[in-house]
N, C-alpha and C positions, 0 to 999 in steps of 0.2 A: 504493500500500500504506500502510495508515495505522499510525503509531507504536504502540505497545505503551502499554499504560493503566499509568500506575505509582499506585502502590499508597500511599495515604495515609491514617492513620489518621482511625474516624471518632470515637473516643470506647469505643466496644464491639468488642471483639475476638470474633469466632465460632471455634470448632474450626474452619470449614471456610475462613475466610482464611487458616490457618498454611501450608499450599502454596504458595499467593500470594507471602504474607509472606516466605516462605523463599526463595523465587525474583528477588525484585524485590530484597529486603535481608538478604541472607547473613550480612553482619555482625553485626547483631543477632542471628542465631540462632548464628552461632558463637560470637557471645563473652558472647551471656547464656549458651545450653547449657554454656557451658564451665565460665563463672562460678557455675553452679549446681551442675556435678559437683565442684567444688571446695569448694562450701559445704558437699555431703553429704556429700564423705569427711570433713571439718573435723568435722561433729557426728557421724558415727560412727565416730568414732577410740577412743573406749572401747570399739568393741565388735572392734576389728581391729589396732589398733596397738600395742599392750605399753603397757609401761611406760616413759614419758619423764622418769623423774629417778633411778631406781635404778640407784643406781652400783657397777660394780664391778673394782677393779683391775686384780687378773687378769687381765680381758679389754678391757684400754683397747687403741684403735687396731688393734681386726680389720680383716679383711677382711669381705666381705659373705661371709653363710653363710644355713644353713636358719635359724639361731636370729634371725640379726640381718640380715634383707634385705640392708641397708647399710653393715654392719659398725658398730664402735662409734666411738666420738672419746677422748679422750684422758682421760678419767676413767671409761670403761667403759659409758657410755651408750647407750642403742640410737640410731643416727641416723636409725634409717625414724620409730621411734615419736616424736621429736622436731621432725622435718617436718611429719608429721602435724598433731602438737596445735601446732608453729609459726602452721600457716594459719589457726588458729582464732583466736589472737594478731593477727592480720595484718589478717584481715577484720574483726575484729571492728572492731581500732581505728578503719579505711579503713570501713567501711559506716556505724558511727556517726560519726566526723569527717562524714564526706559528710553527713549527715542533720541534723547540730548547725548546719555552715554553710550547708547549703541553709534551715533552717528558719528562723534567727536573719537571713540574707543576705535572702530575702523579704520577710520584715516589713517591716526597714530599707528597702529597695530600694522597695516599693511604697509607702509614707509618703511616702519621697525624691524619687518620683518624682512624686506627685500632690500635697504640699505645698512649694512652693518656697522658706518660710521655714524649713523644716524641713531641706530639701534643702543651704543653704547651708551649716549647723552640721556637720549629719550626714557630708557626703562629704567636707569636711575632715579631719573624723578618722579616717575610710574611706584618702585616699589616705596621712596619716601610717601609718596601720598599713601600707600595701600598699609602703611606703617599709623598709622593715624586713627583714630575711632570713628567712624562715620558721623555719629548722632555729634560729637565734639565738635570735630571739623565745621558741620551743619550749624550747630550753636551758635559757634564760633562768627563765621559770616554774617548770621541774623543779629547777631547783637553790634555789629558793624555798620548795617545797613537800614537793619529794623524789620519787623517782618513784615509781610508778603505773600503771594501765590508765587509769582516772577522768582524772588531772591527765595525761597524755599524749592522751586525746581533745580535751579542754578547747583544752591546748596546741597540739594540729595546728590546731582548728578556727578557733580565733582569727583567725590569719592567713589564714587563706582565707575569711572569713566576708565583706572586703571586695570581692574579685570577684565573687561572689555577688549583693552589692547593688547594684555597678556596670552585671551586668549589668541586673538585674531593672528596676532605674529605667530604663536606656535603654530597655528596651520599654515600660513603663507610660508613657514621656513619648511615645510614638508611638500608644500605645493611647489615652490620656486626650482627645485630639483626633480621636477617629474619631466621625461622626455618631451612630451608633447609644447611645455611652457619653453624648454629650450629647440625644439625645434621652431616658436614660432621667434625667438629672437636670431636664427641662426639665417632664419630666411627674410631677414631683412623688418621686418614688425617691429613699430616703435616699442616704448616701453609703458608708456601710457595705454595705449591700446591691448599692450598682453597683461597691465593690471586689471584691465576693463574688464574684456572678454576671458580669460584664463583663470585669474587668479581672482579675484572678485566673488564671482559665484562659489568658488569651495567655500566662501567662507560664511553665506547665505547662512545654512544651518544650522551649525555653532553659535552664530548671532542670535539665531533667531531664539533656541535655547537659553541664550545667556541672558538674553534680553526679557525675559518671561522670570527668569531669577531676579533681576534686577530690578521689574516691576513689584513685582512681590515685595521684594525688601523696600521698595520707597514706598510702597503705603503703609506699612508697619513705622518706616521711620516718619513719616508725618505723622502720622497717630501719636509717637511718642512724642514727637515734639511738640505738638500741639496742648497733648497732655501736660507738660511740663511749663505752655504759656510762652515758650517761642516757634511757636508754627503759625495760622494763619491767624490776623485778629479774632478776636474773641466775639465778636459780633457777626461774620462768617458762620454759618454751621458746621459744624467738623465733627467726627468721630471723634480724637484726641480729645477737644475743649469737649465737648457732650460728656466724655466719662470723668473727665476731671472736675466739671463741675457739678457732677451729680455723686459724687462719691461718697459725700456725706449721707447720702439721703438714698442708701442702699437698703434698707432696712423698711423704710416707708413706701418711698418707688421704686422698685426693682428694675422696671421698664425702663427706666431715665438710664441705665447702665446697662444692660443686656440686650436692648433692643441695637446701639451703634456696636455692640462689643460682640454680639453675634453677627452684622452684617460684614463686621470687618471681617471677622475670623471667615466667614463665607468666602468676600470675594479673595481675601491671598490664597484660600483653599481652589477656585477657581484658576488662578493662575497658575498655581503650583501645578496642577492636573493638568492644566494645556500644555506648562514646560514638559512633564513628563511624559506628555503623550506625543509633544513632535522632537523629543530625542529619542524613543521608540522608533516613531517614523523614520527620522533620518538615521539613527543609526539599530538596523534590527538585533546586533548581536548581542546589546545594551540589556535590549529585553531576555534575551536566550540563557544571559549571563544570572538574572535575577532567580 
């Protein structure tokens, strides 16, 4: 009986692989489908979720009702509408963090990897930075600056911008010696053009994994920042400020802290599953290994 064909991308995706696809690597479809019902309630939270800063006394520290799903927090707030417009805070930071270090991580990584004068300057100050404590670093900057959405992306991205390049160079130093990249500089191909074409796409993959890590880790570190009172203002909704200001009041409202603290833990659970399921994908033996 012959093994089962597993399924590896070829470049183009058809309608009629998603069965396939779903089959072989579950992950991927659970934790992109999940990570995308989470982005569409995130942008239509105007049209569903009330009002996330309208305060009112009276009714601080309900219970959940018809008016308030989740009842309020401690200055009368709604905490479903503040969840809500939370995840949009959350993603945002986490999908652009992820995009800022995978874009700025490539460049450096593939340079570093294909010039080795370049390489020796470059990853030294790659592993000082990686020498550093992220959420410190991040602090560090915001209390510089002041905070922000802007200088909080900046901030996450920084410090993850050096694993990014770490890894990308170790593939282009594996890539740059394969026949085909030296035959196309033998036959006359600039060198821009054999990073473009040749050397570029191996390293698709890899990014595309690391970048799913990456995301993951910058919405936990805005959380924590935020929790700590240097991530987004406090007038923002955030996951982070939500549990930090309701911490006292664990005991009264539960909701006021469980309701951001389970959404969070959801979606890096959602990322996490997508990273795992397109290093499966791209690498099968990953999985064979487990």
């Amino acid at each position: 009986m012959s093994a089962p064909v597993e399924y590896v991308p070829t470049g183009r995706l058809r309608i009629s692989d998603l069965p396939r696809l779903a089959s072989r690597h579950p992950l991927v479809i659970a934790g992109g489908g999940l990570l995308a019902l989470l982005i569409i309630l995130a942008l239509a939270a105007p049209l569903y979720a009330g009002d996330p800063v309208n305060m009112d006394p009276f009714k601080r520290l309900q219970p959940p009702s018809d008016e308030m799903w989740l009842g309020s927090d401690n200055l009368g707030r709604d905490v479903f509408a503040r969840t809500i417009f939370g995840a949009r805070i959350s993603l945002l930071v986490g999908l652009l963090s992820a995009a800022s270090a995978a874009m700025v991580g490539l460049l450096i990584g593939v340079v570093a990897g294909y010039s080795r004068s370049f390489d020796n300057i470059v990853m030294r100050v790659m592993d000082g930075l990686m020498s550093i404590p992220t959420i410190l670093l991040a602090i560090a900057l915001i209390t510089l600056t002041g905070p922000g959405i802007g200088i909080l992306i900046v901030a996450i991205a920084i410090p993850e911008t050096p694993a990014v390049a770490r890894l990308v160079r170790s593939v282009v130093l594996g890539v740059r010696e394969r026949p085909y990249v030296e035959a196309a500089l033998c036959g006359g191909a600039h060198l821009p053009k054999v990073l473009w074409r040749h050397i570029l796409p191996s390293t698709v993959p890899a990014l595309m994994v690391q970048g799913a890590t990456v995301c993951a880790s910058a919405i936990l570190t805005e959380a924590g920042l935020s929790f700590l009172g240097v991530g987004v203002p406090p007038e923002i909704p955030s996951w982070g400020n939500m549990i930090a200001s309701s911490r006292l009041y664990l005991a009264i409202a539960p909701m006021t802290i469980f309701a951001p603290g389970v959404c969070l833990a959801v979606t890096v659970l959602a990322v996490n599953l997508l990273g795992d399921g397109l290093r499966d994908m791209f690498d099968p033996r990953a999985k064979r290994r487990r």
